[in-house]
C-alpha positions, 0 to 999 in steps of 0.5 A: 664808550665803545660797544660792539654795536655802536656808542653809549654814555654814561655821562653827559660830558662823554656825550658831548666830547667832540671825539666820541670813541677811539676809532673817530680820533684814528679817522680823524688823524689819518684824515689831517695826515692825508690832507697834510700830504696831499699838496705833494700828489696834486696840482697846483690847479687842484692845491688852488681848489682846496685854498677856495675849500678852506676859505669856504669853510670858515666862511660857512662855519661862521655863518652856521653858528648864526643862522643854524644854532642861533637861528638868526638869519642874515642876508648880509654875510657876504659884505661881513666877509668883504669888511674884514677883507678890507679891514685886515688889507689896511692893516698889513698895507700899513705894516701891521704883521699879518697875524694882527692883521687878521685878528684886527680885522676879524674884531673889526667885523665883529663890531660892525656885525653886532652894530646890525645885530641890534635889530635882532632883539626885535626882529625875527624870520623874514623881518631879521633877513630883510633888516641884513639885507639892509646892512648888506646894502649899506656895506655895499655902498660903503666898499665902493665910495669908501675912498682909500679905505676901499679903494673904491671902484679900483679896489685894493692890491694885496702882498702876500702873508708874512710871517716872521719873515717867511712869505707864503708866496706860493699856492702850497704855502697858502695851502698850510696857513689857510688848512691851520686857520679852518682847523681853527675855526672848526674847532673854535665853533664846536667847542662854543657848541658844546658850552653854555653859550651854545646851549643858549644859542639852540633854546633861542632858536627853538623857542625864544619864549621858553630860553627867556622864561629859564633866564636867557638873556635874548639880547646879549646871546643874540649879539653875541651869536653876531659877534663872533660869527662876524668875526670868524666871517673877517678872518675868511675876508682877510684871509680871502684879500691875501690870497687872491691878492686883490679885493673890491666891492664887487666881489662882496655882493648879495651873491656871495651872502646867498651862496654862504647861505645856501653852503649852510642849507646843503650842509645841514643846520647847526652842524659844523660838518654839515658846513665843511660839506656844504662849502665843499660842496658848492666850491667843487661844484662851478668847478665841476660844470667848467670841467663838463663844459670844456669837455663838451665844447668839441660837440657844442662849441658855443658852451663855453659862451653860456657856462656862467649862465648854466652854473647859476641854473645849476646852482638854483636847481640843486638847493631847491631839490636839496630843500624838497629831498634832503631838507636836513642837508648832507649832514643828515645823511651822512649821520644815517650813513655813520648810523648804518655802520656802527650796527652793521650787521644789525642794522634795520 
């Protein structure tokens, strides 16, 4: 319920809608309208900029679920996201309908993530994230001698998506279908959240102790947390494939499973918008660098030579004091920022 000072509840279910008072749903909806629109005031370089985002953030979204409220740590989300790359691109170069496509090779994905899952139910920490990496090797492997399913070292051409006979041939066609499915998927993540699956998902990561005394079943919500994180990590891989229109093993290397990572470090943990900042974050962020090299390059002309070397440099410096200043991620400051305004003026 509304107050004049900020919120309160008289029921746990009021507590947990995922709107929580009048002027959130006005935000929100102003929010989609404007990111509806916004193809038509920008770029095409720009449009093309918010289809990476959009990718990103189911990426993220996946990988928050299981390392966030799961506490499950994987090193091998990168590979997860190249699984259903190549699963989803079979499918649609054999004449599967885009649509089916994705959700095969997002169930694809799934299996393969609860197969790598199993060790969870034994292993924790650093033990888990090694055990990941492991799959992500093993996935690595696979995408680059996996003959005509991988296409090897030459990779696969895609199409572009097809629906019902309309192509999405264009970065702003591109830019709908992909703003749809991270809608989705945020709102698939926040209600799993809000269920009793995730509410086991939280007394795991706190004290797996505790949740096994009450009746949690570590092994099944564990696979589970695998599961459907990998799945929603095949439908960015499939969607990523069609994109850009090409897919090799290269491109779904530890680098990538790091850099999902660190989106869900930024972000915040266990926060489905801390996801959407972090993968904003770090998208804009090789962005932003090329942009200050190119304007740089008139004085120091041998920039350009060395800006994938600084964006790394960037990249290491920036989570490391994201982790010593702001541990709890963007989230947490944004909940402050949010905290601040529903007391003004008597917040202290």
């Amino acid at each position: 319920m509304q107050g004049k000072c900020g919120l309160f509840f008289t029921s746990y279910q009021g507590e947990a809608r995922i709107f929580q008072s009048g002027f959130q749903k006005i935000m929100i909806g102003l929010l989609v309208a404007g990111l509806l629109a916004a193809p038509f005031g920008l770029g095409s370089y720009l449009v093309s900029i918010m289809n990476l985002i959009f990718i990103a953030v189911i990426g993220a979204v996946s990988l928050n679920l299981l390392t966030g409220v799961c506490g499950q740590i994987s090193l091998g989300h990168g590979a997860f996201i190249g699984v259903g790359a190549f699963a989803a691109g079979q499918c649609t170069l054999h004449g599967v309908p885009f649509p089916l496509a994705i959700l095969t090779g997002g169930l694809i994905t799934a299996m393969v993530g609860m197969v790598f899952g199993v060790p969870s139910l034994r292993l924790k920490g650093i033990y888990l994230a090694i055990a990941t990496l492991a799959a992500q090797l093993v996935l690595e492997y696979t995408f680059l001698h996996g003959g005509e399913l991988t296409g090897g070292s030459n990779g696969l051409l895609l199409n572009p998506p097809e629906i019902l006979g309309f192509a999405f041939d264009s970065e702003t066609r591109m830019y709908y279908l992909l703003f749809v499915f991270a809608c989705l998927s945020l709102l698939m993540v926040s209600n799993i959240m809000r269920s009793k699956y995730g509410r086991a998902f939280v007394s795991i990561r706190d004290f797996y102790l505790s949740a096994e005394i009450v009746g949690v079943n570590l092994f099944w919500y564990k696979i589970i947390a695998f599961g459907v994180s990998s799945f929603l990590a095949g439908v960015a891989g499939g969607l990523w494939g069609h994109y850009t229109g090409y897919i090799s093993g290269e491109q779904f290397n530890i680098g990538l499973s790091i850099t999902y990572l660190a989106m869900v470090v930024i972000g915040g943990l266990g926060s489905v918008i801390g996801s959407v900042f972090g993968a904003v974050f770090l998208t804009l962020l090789p962005e932003v660098l090329n942009v200050l090299a190119n304007g740089l390059s008139g004085w120091f002309p041998a920039i350009n030579q060395v800006v994938g070397a600084i964006q790394h440099g960037v990249f290491g410096l920036v989570l490391i004091l994201f982790l010593i200043y702001e541990p709890e991620g963007l989230a947490h400051r944004w909940r402050l920022i949010k905290a601040y305004w529903k007391l003004y003026p008597f917040a202290h």
